[in-house]
Biotite code that builds the C-alpha atoms (Angstrom):
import biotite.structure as struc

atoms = struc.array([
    struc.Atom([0.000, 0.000, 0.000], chain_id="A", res_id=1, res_name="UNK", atom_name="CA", element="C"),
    struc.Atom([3.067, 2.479, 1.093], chain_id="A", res_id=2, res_name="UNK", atom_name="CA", element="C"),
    struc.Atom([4.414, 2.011, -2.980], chain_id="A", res_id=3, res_name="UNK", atom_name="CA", element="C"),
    struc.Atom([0.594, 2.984, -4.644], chain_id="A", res_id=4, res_name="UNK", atom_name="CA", element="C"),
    struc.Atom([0.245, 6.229, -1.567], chain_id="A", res_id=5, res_name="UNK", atom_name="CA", element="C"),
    struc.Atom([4.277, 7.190, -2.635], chain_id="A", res_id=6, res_name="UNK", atom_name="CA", element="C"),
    struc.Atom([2.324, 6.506, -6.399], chain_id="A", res_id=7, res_name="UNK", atom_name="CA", element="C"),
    struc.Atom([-0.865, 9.216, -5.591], chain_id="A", res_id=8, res_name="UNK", atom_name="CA", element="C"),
    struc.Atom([1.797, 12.090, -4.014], chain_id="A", res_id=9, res_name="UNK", atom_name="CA", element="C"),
    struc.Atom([3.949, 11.530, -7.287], chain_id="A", res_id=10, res_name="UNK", atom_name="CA", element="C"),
    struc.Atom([1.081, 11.874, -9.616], chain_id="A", res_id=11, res_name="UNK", atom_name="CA", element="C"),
    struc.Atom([-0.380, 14.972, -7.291], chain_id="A", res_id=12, res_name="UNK", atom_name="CA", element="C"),
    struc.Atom([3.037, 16.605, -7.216], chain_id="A", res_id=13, res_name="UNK", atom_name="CA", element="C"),
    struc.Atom([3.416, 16.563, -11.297], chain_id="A", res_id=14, res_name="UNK", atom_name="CA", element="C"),
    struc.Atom([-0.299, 17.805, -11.685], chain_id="A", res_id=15, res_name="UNK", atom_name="CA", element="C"),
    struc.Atom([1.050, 20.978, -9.806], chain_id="A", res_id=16, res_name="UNK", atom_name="CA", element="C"),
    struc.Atom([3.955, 21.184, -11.581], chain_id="A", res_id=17, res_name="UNK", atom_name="CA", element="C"),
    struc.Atom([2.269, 20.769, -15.018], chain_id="A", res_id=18, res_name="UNK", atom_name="CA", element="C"),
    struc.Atom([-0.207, 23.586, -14.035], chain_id="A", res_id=19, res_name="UNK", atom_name="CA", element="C"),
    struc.Atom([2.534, 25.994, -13.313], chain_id="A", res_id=20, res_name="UNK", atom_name="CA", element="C"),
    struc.Atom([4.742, 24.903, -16.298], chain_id="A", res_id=21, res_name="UNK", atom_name="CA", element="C"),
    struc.Atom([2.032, 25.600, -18.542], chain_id="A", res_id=22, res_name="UNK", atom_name="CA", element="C"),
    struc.Atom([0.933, 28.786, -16.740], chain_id="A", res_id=23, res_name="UNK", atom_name="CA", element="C"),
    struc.Atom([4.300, 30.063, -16.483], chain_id="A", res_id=24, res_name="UNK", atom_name="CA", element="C"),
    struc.Atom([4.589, 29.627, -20.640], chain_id="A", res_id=25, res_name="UNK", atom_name="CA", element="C"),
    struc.Atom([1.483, 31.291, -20.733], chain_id="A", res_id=26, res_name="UNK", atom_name="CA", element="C"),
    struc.Atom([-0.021, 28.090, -22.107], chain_id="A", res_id=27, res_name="UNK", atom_name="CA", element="C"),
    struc.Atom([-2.701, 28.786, -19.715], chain_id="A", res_id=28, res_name="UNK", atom_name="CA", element="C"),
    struc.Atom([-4.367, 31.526, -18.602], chain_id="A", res_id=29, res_name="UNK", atom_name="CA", element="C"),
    struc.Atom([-4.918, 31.015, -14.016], chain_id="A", res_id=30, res_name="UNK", atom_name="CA", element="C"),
    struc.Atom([-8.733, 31.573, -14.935], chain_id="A", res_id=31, res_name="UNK", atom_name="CA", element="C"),
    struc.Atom([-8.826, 28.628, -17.644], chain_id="A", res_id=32, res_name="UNK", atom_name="CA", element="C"),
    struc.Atom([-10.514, 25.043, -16.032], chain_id="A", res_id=33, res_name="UNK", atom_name="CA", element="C"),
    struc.Atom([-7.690, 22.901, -17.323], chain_id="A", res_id=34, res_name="UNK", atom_name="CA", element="C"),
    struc.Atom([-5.538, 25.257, -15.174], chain_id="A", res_id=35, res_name="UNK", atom_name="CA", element="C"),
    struc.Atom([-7.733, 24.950, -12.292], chain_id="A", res_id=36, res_name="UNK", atom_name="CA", element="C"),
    struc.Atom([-8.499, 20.761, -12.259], chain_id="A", res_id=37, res_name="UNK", atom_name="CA", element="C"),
    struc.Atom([-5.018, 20.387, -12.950], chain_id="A", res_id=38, res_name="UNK", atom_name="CA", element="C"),
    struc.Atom([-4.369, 22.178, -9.720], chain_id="A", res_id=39, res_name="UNK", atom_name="CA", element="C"),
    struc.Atom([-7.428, 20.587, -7.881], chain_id="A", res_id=40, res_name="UNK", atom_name="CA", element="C"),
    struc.Atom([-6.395, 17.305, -8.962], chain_id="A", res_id=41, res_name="UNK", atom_name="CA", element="C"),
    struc.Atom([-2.941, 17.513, -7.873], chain_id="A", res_id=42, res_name="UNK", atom_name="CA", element="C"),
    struc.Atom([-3.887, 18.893, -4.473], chain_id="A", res_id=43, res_name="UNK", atom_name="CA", element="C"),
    struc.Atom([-6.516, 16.732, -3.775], chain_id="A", res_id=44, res_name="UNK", atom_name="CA", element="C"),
    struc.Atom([-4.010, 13.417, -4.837], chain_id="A", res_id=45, res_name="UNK", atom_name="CA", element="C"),
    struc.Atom([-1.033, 14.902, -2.333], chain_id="A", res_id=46, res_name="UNK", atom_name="CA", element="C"),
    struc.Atom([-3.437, 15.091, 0.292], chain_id="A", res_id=47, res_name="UNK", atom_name="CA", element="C"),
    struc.Atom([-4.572, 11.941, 0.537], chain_id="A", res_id=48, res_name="UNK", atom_name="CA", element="C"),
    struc.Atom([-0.558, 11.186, 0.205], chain_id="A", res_id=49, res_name="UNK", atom_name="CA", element="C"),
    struc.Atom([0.138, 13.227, 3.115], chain_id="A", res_id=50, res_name="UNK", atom_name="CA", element="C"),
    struc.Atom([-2.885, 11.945, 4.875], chain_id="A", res_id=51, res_name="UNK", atom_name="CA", element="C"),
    struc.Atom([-1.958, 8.807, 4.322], chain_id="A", res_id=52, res_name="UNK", atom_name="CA", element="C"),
    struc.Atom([1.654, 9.374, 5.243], chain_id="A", res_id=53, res_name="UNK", atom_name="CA", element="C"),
    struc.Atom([0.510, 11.265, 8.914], chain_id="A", res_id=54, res_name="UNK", atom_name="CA", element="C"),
    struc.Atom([2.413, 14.276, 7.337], chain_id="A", res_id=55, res_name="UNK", atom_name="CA", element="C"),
    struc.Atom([0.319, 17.015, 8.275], chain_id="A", res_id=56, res_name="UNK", atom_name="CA", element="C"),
    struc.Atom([1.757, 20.441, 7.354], chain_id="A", res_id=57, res_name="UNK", atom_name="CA", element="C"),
    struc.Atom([1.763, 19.603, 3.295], chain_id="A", res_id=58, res_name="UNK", atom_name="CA", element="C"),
    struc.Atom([-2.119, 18.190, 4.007], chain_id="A", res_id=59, res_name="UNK", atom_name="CA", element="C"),
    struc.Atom([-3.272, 21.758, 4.997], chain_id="A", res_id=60, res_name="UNK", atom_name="CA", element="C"),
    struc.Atom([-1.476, 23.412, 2.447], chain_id="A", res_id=61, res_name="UNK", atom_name="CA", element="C"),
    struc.Atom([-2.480, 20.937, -0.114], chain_id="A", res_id=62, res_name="UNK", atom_name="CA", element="C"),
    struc.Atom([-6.433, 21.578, 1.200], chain_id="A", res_id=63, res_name="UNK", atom_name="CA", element="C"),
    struc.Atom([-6.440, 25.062, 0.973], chain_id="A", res_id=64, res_name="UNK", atom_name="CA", element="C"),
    struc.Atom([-4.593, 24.848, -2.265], chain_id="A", res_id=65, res_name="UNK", atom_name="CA", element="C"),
    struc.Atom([-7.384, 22.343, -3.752], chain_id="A", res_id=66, res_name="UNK", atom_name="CA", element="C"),
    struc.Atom([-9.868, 25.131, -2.001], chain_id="A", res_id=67, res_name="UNK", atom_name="CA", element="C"),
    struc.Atom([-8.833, 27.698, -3.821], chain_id="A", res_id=68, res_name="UNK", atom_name="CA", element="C"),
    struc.Atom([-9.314, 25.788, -6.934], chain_id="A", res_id=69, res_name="UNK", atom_name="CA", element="C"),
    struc.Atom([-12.673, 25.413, -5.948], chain_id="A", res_id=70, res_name="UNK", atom_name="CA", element="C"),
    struc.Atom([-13.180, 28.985, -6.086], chain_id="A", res_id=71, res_name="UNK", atom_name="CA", element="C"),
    struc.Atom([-11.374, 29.377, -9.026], chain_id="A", res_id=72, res_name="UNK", atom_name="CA", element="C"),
    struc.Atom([-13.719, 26.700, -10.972], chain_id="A", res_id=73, res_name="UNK", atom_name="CA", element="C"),
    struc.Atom([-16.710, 28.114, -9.493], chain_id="A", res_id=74, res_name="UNK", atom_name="CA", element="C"),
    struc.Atom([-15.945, 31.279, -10.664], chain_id="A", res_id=75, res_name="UNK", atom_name="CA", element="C"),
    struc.Atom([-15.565, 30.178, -14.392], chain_id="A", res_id=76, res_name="UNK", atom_name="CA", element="C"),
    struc.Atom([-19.345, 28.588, -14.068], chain_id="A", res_id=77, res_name="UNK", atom_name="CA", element="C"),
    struc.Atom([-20.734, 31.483, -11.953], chain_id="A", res_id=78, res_name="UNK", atom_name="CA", element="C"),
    struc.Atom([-19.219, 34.903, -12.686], chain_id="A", res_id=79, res_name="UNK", atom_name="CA", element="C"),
    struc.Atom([-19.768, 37.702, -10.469], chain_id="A", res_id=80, res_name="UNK", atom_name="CA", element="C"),
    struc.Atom([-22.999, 38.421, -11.839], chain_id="A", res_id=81, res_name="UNK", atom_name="CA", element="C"),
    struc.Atom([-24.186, 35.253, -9.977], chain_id="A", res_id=82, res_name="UNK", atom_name="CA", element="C"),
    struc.Atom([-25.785, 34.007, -12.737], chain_id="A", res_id=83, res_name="UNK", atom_name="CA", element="C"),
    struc.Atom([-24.437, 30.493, -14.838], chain_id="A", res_id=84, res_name="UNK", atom_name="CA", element="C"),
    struc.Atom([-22.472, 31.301, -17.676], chain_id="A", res_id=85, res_name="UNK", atom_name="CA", element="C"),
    struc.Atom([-23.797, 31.433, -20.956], chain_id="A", res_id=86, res_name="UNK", atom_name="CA", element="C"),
    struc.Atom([-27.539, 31.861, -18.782], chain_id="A", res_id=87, res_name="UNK", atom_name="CA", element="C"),
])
């Protein structure tokens, strides 16, 4: 079980690290969704890593991190007008 949890934080950590490579080369934009599931993926994998793993400083980060992605994606589907976009 220790070798597929070390597997999840791997995969978590890369997701991050793909969402800021392609940010940083303007690839995408931090309001795009692929930037912001990329983010919410990798944050929600390393937590359950660092849950896993009793490592508890990278968890919180990781769920406020995967929080703010949240935001992020609920702000692409509900702008500040409240109302769905494209409604």
């Amino acid at each position: 079980m220790d070798s597929i949890m070390q597997m999840v934080g791997l995969i978590g950590a890369g997701l991050l690290l793909l969402a800021y490579f392609n940010n940083s080369r303007k690839r995408w934009e931090s309001s795009d969704l692929n930037y912001q599931f990329t983010n919410l993926g990798g944050a929600v994998l390393i937590c359950i890593n660092t849950y896993y793993f009793s490592v508890y400083g990278p968890l919180i980060l990781n769920f406020f991190w995967a929080l703010i992605a949240i935001v992020g994606i609920r702000r692409f589907y509900f702008p500040a007008t409240g109302q769905p976009k494209g409604g």
